[in-house]
Every structure is written in structure tokens, then in C-alpha cells.
N, C-alpha and C positions, 0 to 999 in steps of 0.2 A: 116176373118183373121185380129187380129192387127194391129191396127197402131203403127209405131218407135214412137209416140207420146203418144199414150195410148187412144186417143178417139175415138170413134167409127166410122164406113166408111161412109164417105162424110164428116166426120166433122173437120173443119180447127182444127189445133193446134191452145191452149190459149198463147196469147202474152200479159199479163199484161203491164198496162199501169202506167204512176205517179201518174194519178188521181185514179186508180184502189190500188195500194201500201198506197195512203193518207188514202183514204177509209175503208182499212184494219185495219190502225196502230189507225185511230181514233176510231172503232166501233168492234174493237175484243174483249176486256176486257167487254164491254157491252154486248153486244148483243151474245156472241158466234159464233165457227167455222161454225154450221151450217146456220145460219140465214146469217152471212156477204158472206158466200158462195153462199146460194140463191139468196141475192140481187146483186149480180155480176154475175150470172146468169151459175155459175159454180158448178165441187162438191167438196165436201169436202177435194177427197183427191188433187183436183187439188190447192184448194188453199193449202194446206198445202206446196205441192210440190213446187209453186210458192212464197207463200210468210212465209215460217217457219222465217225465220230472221225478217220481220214486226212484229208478231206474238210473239216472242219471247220479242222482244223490246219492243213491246207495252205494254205487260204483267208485263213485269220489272219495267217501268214507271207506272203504276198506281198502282202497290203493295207499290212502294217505296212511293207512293202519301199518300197513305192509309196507310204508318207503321206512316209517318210521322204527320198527321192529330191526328191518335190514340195516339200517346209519348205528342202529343203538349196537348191533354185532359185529358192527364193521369198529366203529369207535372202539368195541371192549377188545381186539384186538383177532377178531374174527378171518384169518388170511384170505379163505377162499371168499368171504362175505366182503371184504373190502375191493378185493378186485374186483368181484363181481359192480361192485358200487360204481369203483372207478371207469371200467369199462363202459358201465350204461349210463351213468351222468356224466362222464366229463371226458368223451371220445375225443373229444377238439385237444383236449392235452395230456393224455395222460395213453400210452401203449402197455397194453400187456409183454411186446418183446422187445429183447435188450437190443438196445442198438447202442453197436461197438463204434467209436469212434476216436481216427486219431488227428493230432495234431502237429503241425508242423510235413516236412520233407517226407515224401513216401517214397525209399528205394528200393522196389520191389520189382522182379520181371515178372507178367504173367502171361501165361502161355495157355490158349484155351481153343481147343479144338469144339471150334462150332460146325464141321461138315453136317452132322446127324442133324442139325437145326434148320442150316442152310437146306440140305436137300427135302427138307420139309414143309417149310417156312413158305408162306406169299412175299413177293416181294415187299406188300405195303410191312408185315411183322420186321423183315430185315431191314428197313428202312426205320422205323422204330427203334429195334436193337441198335440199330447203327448211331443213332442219336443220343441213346441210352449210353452206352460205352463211353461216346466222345464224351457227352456233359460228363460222368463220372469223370475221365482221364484228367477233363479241364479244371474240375473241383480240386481233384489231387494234387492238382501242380507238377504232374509229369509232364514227359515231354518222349512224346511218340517219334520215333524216325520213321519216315516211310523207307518203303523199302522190305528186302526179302530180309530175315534173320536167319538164314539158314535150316529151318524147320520146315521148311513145304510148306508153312501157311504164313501168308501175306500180311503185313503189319497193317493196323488199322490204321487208315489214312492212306495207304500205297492205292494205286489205280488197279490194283488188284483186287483189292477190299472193297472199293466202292462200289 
């Protein structure tokens, strides 16, 4: 049967102590739940249930150690410490790859043999590609002919392609 405590029969309830809470708040972020558990000579979910608030705190504090440590290497001019920064706080704007852009008239022919895609592809993928291409063609401002180009494969837009 149960103990109202949750450990098992004969065994006293865990009464944490201040030196037990120090012990936590210093060596969680290191060493983890299981390990500072063991050496307290408890288990896992008793620490949790006893010290989630050390745990939590202590976790706060050395992140906030470690944002701050990484800004100060990235500010002194740290390259891989800045991207690194860039990428994990500010994904919404900021890429690690160059994206080439031009502007104005693109007159360019491209010619791309998709067979090996096509004859692999589900229809829903080529249906996809197929919108992919158009939107790009229609950003560019070209202007596709249907129709055969003389290459054996069928210009996009032709009833061929579709």
C-alpha cells in the first residue's frame, strides 16, 4: 500500500534541506536532473516535486549567463558567434544564404531538362513544380511562348507541359 508521501514502506518522507536547495540551484544546469538526484540520494521525480522552483531558477540564470557571454562575442566582432546569434534570435530576418537578386528585364533562355524528375515525381510534386516555375517566370517579367522550341522538350505553358 502507498504512502500519502509516495515512498515506499518504512521509508521516511524526503524533507529537503538549504544545503540540499544550494546544491540543486548550483549543479542542475551542469550536471542534470538525474545525476544531482543521485547525489542527494533521491529520485528524480522526488527532486522535481521538491525543488521544480531551484530548477527552474537555476536554469534561467545560467541561460541568461550564456545569451549574455554569446551578444558580448558576437558585439566584439566574433564571426561564427554572430551568425550563430543571428540565426537563433532573429530567423524572421535575418538568412545565413546569400540570396542573389536582380532587378529590372531578365533576358535569359533557360533550358532544363526535367525528364529524370518527371519520371519520378507524383503528379501532386509536378503540379507543385509546375506553379513554382510559373510564379518565378511571372516575378521575372518574362514571357513564355507556348509551344515546341525545337529541343524535344515542351515550353512551359504549352499543352504539352501541362
Amino acid at each position: 500500500m502507498p504512502q500519502p508521501h509516495g515512498g515506499s514502506i518504512g521509508q521516511e518522507a524526503y524533507v529537503p534541506t538549504e544545503r540540499d536547495r544550494a546544491y540543486v540551484r548550483e549543479h542542475i544546469f551542469y550536471m542534470g536532473k538525474e545525476r544531482v538526484a543521485r547525489r542527494l540520494g533521491i529520485s528524480a521525480r522526488t527532486l522535481y516535486n521538491h525543488f521544480k522552483a531551484e530548477m527552474d531558477e537555476a536554469n534561467d540564470e545560467a541561460l541568461l549567463e550564456l545569451a549574455q557571454t554569446a551578444m558580448q562575442r558576437a558585439k566584439a566582432g566574433d564571426g561564427p558567434m554572430l551568425r550563430f546569434m543571428l540565426a537563433t534570435r532573429f530567423k524572421e530576418t535575418w538568412s545565413p544564404r546569400l540570396i542573389h537578386q536582380h532587378q529590372g528585364a531578365v533576358d535569359v533562355d533557360v533550358n532544363v531538362d526535367l525528364s529524370a524528375f518527371i519520371a519520378t515525381a507524383s503528379k501532386e510534386e509536378i503540379q507543385i513544380a509546375l506553379r513554382v516555375v510559373r510564379q518565378f517566370i511571372s516575378q521575372a517579367g518574362t514571357n513564355v511562348a507556348a509551344g515546341d522550341d525545337g529541343s524535344g522538350t515542351p515550353a512551359i505553358g504549352s499543352a504539352a507541359a501541362a
